[in-house]
C-alpha positions in Angstrom: 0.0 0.0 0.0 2.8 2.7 0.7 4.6 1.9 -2.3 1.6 2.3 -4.5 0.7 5.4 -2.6 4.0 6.7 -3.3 3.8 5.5 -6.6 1.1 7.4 -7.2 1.9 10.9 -6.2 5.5 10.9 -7.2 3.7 10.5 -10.8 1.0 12.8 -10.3 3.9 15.8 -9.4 5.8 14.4 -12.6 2.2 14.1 -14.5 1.0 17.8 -13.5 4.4 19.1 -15.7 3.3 16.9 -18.2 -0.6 17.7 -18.3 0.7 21.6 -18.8 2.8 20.9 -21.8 -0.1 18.1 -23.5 -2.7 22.2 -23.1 0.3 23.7 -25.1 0.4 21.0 -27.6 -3.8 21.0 -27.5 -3.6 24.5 -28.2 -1.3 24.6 -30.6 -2.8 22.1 -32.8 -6.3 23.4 -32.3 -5.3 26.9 -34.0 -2.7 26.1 -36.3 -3.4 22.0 -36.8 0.3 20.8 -36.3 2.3 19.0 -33.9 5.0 21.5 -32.4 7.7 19.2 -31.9 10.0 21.8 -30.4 7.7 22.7 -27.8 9.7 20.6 -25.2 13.0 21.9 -25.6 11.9 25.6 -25.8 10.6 24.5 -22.5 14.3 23.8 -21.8 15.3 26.8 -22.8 13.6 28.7 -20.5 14.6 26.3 -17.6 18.2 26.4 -18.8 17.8 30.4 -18.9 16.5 30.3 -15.7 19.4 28.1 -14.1 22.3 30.4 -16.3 21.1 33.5 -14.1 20.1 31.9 -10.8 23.4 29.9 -10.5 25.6 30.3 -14.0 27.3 27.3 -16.3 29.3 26.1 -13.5 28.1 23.4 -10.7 25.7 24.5 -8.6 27.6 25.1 -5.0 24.8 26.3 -3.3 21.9 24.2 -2.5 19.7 27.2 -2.4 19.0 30.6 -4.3 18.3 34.0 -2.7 14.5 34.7 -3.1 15.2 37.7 -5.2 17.5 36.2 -7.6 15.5 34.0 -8.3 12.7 35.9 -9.3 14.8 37.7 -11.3 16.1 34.3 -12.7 12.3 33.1 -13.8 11.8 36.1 -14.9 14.3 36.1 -17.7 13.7 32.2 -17.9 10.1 32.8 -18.8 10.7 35.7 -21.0 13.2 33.8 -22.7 10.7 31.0 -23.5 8.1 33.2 -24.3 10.1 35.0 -27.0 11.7 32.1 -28.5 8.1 30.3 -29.0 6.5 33.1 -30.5 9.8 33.9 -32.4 9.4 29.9 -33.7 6.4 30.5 -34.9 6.5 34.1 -36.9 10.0 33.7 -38.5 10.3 29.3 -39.0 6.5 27.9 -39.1 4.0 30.4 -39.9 5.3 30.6 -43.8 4.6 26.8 -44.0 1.2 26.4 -42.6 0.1 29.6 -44.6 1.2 27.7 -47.7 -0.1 24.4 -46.3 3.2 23.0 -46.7 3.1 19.9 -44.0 6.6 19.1 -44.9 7.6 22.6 -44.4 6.2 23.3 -40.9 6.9 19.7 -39.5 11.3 20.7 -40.9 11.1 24.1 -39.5 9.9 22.8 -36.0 12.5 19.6 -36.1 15.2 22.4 -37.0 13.9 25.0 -34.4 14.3 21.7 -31.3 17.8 21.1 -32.8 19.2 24.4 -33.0 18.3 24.9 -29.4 19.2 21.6 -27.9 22.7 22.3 -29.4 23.0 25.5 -28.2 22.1 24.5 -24.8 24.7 21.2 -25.0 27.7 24.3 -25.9 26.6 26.2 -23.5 25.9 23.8 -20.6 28.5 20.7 -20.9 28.2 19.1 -18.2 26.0 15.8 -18.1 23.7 17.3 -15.9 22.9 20.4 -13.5 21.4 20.1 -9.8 18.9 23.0 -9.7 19.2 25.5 -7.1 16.1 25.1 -4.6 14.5 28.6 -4.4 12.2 27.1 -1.5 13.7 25.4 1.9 11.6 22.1 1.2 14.6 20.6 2.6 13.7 21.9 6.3 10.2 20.0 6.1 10.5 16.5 7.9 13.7 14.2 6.9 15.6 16.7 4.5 12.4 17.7 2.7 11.0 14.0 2.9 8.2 12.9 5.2 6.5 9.6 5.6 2.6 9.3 4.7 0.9 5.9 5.4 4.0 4.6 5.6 5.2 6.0 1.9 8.7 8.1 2.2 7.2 11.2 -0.3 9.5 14.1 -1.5 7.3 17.4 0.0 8.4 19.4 -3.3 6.3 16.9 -5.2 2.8 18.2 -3.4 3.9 21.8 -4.2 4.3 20.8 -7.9 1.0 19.0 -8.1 -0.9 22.0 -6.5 1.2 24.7 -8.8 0.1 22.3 -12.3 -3.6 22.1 -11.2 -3.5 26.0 -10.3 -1.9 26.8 -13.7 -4.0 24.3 -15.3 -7.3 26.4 -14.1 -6.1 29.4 -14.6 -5.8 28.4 -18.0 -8.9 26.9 -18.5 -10.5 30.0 -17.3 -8.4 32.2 -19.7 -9.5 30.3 -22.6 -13.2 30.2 -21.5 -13.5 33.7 -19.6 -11.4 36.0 -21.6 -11.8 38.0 -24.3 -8.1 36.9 -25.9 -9.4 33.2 -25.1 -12.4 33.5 -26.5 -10.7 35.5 -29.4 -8.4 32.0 -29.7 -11.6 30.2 -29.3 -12.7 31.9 -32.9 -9.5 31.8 -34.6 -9.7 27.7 -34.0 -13.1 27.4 -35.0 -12.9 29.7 -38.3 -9.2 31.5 -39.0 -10.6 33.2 -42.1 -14.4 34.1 -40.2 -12.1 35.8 -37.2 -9.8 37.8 -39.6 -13.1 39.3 -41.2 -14.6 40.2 -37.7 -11.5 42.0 -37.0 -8.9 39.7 -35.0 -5.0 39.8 -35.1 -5.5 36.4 -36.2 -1.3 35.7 -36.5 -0.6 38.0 -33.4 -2.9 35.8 -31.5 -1.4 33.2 -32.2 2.1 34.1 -31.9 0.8 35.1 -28.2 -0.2 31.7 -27.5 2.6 29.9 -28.8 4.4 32.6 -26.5 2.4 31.6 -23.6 1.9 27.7 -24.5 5.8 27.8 -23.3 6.1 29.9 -21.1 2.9 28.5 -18.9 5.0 24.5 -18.7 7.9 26.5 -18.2 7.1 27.2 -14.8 6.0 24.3 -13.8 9.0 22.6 -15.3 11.3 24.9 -13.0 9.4 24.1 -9.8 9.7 20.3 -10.2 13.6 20.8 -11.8 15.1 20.7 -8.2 14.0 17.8 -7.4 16.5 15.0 -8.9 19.7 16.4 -11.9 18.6 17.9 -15.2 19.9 18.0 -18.4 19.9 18.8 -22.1 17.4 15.9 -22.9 15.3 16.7 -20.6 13.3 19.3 -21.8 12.9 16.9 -25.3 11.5 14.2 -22.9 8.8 16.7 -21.7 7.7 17.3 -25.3 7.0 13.8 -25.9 5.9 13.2 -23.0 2.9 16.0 -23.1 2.5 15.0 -27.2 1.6 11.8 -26.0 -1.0 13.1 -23.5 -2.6 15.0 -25.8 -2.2 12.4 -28.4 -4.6 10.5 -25.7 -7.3 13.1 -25.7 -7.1 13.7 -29.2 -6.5 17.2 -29.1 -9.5 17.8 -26.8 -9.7 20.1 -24.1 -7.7 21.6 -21.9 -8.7 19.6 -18.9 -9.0 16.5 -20.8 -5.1 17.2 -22.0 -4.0 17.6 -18.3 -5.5 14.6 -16.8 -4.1 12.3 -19.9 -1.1 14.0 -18.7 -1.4 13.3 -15.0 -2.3 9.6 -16.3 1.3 9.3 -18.1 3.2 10.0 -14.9 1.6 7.8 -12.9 1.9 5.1 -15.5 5.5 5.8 -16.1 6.0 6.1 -12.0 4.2 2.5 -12.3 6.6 1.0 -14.9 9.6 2.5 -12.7 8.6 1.1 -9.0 5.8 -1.0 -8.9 6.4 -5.0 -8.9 3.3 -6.9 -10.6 3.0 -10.6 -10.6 6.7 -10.7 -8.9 7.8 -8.6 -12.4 9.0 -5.0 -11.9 10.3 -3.1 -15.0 12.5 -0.5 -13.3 13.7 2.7 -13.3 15.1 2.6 -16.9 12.0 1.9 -18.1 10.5 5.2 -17.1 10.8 7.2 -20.5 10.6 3.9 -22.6 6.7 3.2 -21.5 5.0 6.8 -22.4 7.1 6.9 -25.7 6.2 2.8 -26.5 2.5 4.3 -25.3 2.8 6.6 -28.4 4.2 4.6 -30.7 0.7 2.5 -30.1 -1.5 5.1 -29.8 -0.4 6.5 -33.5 -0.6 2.4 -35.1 -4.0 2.3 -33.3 -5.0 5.5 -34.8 -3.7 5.7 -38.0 -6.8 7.6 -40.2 -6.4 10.6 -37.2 -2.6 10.7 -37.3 -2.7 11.1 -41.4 -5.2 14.2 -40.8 -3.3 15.8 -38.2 -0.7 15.9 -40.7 -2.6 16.8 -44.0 
């Protein structure tokens, strides 16, 4: 019972990151209809630009972060993220889709995750980087552990679950409440009926890629101290999320980030659970969501070839 217990909320804090990138993805797809492959590692851009202020290239000496730095350090982060999303889209994928070029917009997005997972592996060179903690989690219970039912749960993992669920709302109810969401609402529905009514139809959507990022960006940050991160991470995120909202089909926003909460507890499963005396293991944690996808795309082959069209 512990061990299930703790297998399932040290998957619902990884799942809550995840569930925030598969509304980017949703989003994305609803008002442009492609798959932004480079949405993970612009997500690690703005993590890595948050760790290159807070703490610089080096190894992280300090296991924490003045409170002011590091607001200062998200801030950039976030901007960063923000900028570079909506920069991705203007200058390397709008052309495509306007043209309707698939091969076009699926390159430009493939080229847009490359350039910036290099850049990030010249920048940063070592293997991987320990996060600074911004928060003294490590002062609550057994440094920043404590035992429920008899489960040994990291306490940063219950801040991250409540942060994804708060984001998650909020932006539910900016889509539903707004006038810019419901403006996104109408470019999805009809792109051509919204530019004759009057909308920024490519500014709006430049905004959302903007804050498609940006909003997993933060929640990627908040869960990054809690074990090494590296290059490949961010990459991993993007899958991760594409196969959450591969689940829903692109529905909405709630339905992406409870698909997404459902992938880290089933990758938490594959990593520490032992059915039927069997246990895959830790290295098994990234193979399951992506072997998940892989099936998801054979089992729905008509919908993946009109995602693509």
């Amino acid at each position: 019972m512990s061990l299930a217990l703790q297998v399932v909320v040290t998957g619902l804090g990884a799942g809550g990151v995840y569930g925030l990138v598969a509304i980017g993805h949703t989003l994305i797809y609803r008002l442009t209809g492609i798959l932004h492959f480079a949405l993970g590692d612009l997500i690690g851009l703005g993590v890595f630009s948050t760790l290159l202020v807070a703490a610089g290239t080096g190894a992280v000496a300090q296991p924490s972060v003045g409170a002011s730095r590091f607001v200062v350090a998200l801030a950039v982060g976030l901007a960063v993220c923000a900028a570079a999303s909506a920069g991705s889209y203007v200058y390397a994928i709008q052309p495509y889709v306007t043209r309707g070029w698939t091969l076009g917009w699926a390159a430009a997005t493939v080229a847009v995750a490359f350039a910036i997972r290099t850049t990030l592996q010249a920048v940063f060179s070592r293997s991987a980087y320990v996060f600074p903690d911004p928060l003294p989690f490590r002062r609550i219970g057994r440094e920043g552990f404590v035992t429920v039912a008899g489960a040994s749960i990291q306490v940063r993992t219950f801040y991250v679950i409540a942060l994804s669920i708060a984001i998650a709302a909020l932006a539910t109810l900016t889509l539903e409440r707004t006038r810019f969401g419901r403006a996104l609402q109408a470019v999805a529905a009809d792109a051509e009926g919204a530019r004759i009514v009057g909308i920024p139809v490519e500014r709006y959507i430049a905004l959302a890629f903007a804050a498609a990022g940006a909003v997993a960006a933060i929640a990627a940050v908040a869960a990054a101290p809690s074990a090494p991160f590296d290059v490949g991470a961010g990459t991993l995120l993007g899958l991760k999320g594409l196969v959450a909202a591969l689940l829903v089909r692109f529905g909405s926003p709630i339905a992406a980030f409870a698909a997404g909460l459902f992938v880290g507890v089933l990758e938490s499963a594959a990593a520490g659970l032992v059915v039927y005396g069997h246990q895959l293991g830790p290295q098994w944690r990234d193979v399951v969501p992506l072997a998940l996808a892989l099936l998801l795309l054979f089992a729905r082959r008509p919908r993946f070839a009109e995602l693509v069209e």
